[in-house]
N, C-alpha and C positions, 0 to 999 in steps of 0.2 A: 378197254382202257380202264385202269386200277387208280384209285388214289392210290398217294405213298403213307406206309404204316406209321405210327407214332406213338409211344408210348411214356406214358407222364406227362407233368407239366412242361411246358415249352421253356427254355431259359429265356430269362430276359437279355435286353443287348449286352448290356453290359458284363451281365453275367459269364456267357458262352465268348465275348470278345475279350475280358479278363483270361479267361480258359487257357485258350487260344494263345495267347500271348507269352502264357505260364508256363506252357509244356513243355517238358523237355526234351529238344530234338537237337540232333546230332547233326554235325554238317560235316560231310566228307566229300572228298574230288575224287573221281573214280575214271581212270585214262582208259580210252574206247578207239583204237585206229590213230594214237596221239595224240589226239585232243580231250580235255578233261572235262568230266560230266560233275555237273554238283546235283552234289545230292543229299535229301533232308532224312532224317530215320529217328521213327520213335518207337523202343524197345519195348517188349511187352517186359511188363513184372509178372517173372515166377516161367511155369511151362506156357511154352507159345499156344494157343489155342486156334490162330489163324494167323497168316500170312498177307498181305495184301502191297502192290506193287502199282502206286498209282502213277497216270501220265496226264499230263495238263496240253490244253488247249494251246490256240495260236498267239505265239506273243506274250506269254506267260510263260508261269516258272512253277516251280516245286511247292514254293511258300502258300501258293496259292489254297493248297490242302491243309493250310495249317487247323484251320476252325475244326474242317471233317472228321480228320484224323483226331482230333485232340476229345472228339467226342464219342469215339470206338471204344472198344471195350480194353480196359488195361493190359489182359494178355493177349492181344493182337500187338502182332510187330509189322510196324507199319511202314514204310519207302518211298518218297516222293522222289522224283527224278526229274533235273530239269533237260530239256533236249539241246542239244549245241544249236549256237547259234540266239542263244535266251538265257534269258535270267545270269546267274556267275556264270554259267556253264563256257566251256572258249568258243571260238570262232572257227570257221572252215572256209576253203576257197569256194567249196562247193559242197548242197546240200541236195540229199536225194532222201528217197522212203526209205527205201534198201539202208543206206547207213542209218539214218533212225530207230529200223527196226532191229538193225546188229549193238545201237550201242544202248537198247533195251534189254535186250540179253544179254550183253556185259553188266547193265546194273544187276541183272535179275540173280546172274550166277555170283558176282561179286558179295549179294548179300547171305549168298548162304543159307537162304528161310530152312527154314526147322519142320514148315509142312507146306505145301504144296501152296503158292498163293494163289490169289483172287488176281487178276489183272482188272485193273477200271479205267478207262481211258472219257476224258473229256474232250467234245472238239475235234480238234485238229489229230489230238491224243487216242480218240474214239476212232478215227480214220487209220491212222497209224495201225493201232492195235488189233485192227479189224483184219489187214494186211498178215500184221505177225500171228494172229491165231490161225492163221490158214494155214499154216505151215509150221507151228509149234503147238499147237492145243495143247499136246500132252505132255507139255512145262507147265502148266498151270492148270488150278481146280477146276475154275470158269472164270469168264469173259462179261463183264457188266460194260454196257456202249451209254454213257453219258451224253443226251441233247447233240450229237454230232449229225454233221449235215450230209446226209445220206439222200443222195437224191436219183428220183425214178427215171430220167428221162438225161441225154445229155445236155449241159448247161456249163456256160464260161464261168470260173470261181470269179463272186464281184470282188473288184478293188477297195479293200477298205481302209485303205493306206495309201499314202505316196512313197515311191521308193525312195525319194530325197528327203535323206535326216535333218530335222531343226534342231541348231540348240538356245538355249535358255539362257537369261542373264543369272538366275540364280537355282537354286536346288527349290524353294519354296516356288519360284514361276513355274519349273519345269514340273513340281507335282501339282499344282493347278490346273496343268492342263492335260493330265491321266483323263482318260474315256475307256469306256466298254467297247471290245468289239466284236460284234454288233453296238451301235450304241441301246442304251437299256436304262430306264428308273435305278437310282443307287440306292439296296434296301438298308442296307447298314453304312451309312458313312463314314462311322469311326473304324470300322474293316477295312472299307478301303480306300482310308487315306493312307495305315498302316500298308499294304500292299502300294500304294501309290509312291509311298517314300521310300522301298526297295525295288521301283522299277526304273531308279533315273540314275544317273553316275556322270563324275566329271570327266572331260575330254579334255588330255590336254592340248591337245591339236582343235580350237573350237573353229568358231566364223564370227566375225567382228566384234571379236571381244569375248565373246558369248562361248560357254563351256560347257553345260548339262544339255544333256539328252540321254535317251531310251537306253536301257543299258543292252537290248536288240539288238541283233546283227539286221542291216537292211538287206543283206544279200539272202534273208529267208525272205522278205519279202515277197522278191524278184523270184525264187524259188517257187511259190508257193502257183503266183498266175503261170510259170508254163505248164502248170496239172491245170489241166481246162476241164480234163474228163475225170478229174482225182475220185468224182464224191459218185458220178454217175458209175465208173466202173466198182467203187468201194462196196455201192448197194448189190454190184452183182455176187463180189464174193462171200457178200455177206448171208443175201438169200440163200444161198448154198447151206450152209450151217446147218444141221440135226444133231441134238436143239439146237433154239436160235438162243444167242448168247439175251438178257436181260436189256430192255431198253428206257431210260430212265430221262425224260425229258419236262424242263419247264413248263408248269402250264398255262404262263402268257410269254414263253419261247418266240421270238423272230425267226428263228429257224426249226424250229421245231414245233408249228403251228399246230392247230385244231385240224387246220385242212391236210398237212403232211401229216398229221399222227391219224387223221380218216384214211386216206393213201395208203397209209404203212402196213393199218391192219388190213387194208381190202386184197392186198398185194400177198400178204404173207397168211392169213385168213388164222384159224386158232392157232397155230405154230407160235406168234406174235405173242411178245409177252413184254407188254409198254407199261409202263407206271408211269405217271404222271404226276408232279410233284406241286399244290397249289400254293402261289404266291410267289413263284420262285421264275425267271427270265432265263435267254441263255442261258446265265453264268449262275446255276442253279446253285454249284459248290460256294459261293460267296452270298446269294440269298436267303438259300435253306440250308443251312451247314447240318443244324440241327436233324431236322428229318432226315436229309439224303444220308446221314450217319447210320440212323436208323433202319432205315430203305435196306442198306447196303449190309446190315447186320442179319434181317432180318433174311435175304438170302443166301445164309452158310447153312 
């Protein structure tokens, strides 16, 4: 196990969340099987020097990479993708991997990259991508698996949600009550309150009055526990891999422990190639924006 690289002074909060804030990203709807995918893209200035094609985790969105990205290097052209059923992206009757991983390669080929990109998947994102590189590798350079819960043995996905939506009497109650999930210490909270105020939206169908809630579809929810075996059979396609794609996990992770990242490497023995990012939980992209930038640079 590696720390992650880092070079320079660290920016302070406000600094790297100004950043963040300022960058200029593009917001496009990119239609995959009829339904519209949103999607975030930050252009490099001048010849592209790398490509990168990011996917976010459970119950999140595109924006989520806004810090990362915003701290990569200018001629990277960068792609956050939100998955249907999340963030603006629309809605479906039904969600499966298989469409996930088709309307990832709709974003992929819709963007046109100029040189072969990097895929990085966080999460739920990391599972997904883990799936499409089995069977695509050679659309893309390499494969970076962010904190995703890869697991050795079969295990039920826990419930970390209720499939029945609340809503809120206002926009400010309903960002009050944004959580991590897993839940986690919040290391920046002026990040994510910013995140916290683009994950809610008015209904105008509410319940007793009441109009905000999640701007999630609950039907990924539902989706998500009848994969009981999602993460155990995930790790098998993943051992498979020569090389193994880059594995990049928090290191006070709930899911991505001391004890799973001892497992990880005993399992895959030097093959394994874990970095471990300090001070950074799950949701290491909202923690460590800053390093995991670097991290990710520092493998092209």
């Amino acid at each position: 196990m590696t720390d992650s690289p880092i070079t320079g002074a660290p920016m302070t909060d406000a600094t790297w969340i100004d950043k963040a804030l300022n960058t200029d990203f593009e917001q496009h709807r990119v239609t995959s099987d009829g339904c519209e995918i949103s999607v975030r893209r930050r252009r490099a200035k001048g010849p592209v020097k790398q490509s990168v094609l990011f996917v976010h985790g459970f119950v999140a969105q595109a924006r989520w990479w806004d810090a990362t990205i915003s701290m990569l290097p200018d001629d990277w052209d960068c792609v956050a993708m939100t998955y249907t059923g999340m963030g603006a992206s629309g809605w479906r009757e039904k969600y499966s991997v298989a469409q996930d991983i088709k309307d990832t390669l709709t974003v992929k080929d819709w963007a046109d990259f100029q040189t072969p990109p990097m895929l990085v998947g966080h999460s739920l994102g990391g599972g997904i991508s883990t799936r499409l590189w089995n069977d695509h590798a050679s659309d893309f350079q390499q494969f970076v698996i962010l904190d995703s819960s890869l697991r050795f043995e079969p295990a039920k996905t826990p419930q970390y949600l209720s499939i029945n939506r609340r809503f809120y009497d206002s926009k400010e109650t309903a960002v009050g009550r944004f959580r991590f999930i897993p839940e986690q210490p919040i290391v920046h909270p002026a990040y994510v309150r910013y995140l916290a105020e683009h994950s809610v939206r008015y209904f105008d169908k509410g319940q007793d009055g009441k109009h905000w809630s999640w701007v999630f579809d609950f039907g990924r929810v539902e989706a998500l526990y009848e994969r009981s075996a999602f993460w155990y059979e995930t790790f098998e396609v993943f051992k498979t891999f020569d090389p193994l794609p880059t594995f990049i996990r928090g290191a006070q992770s709930a899911i991505c422990t001391d004890a799973w990242a001892d497992a990880y490497q005993q399992r895959l023995g030097e093959r394994a190639k874990l970095i471990s990012i300090d001070g950074a939980y799950h949701h290491v992209l909202l923690d460590r924006p800053q390093e995991l930038a670097a991290t990710i640079q520092g493998l092209v």
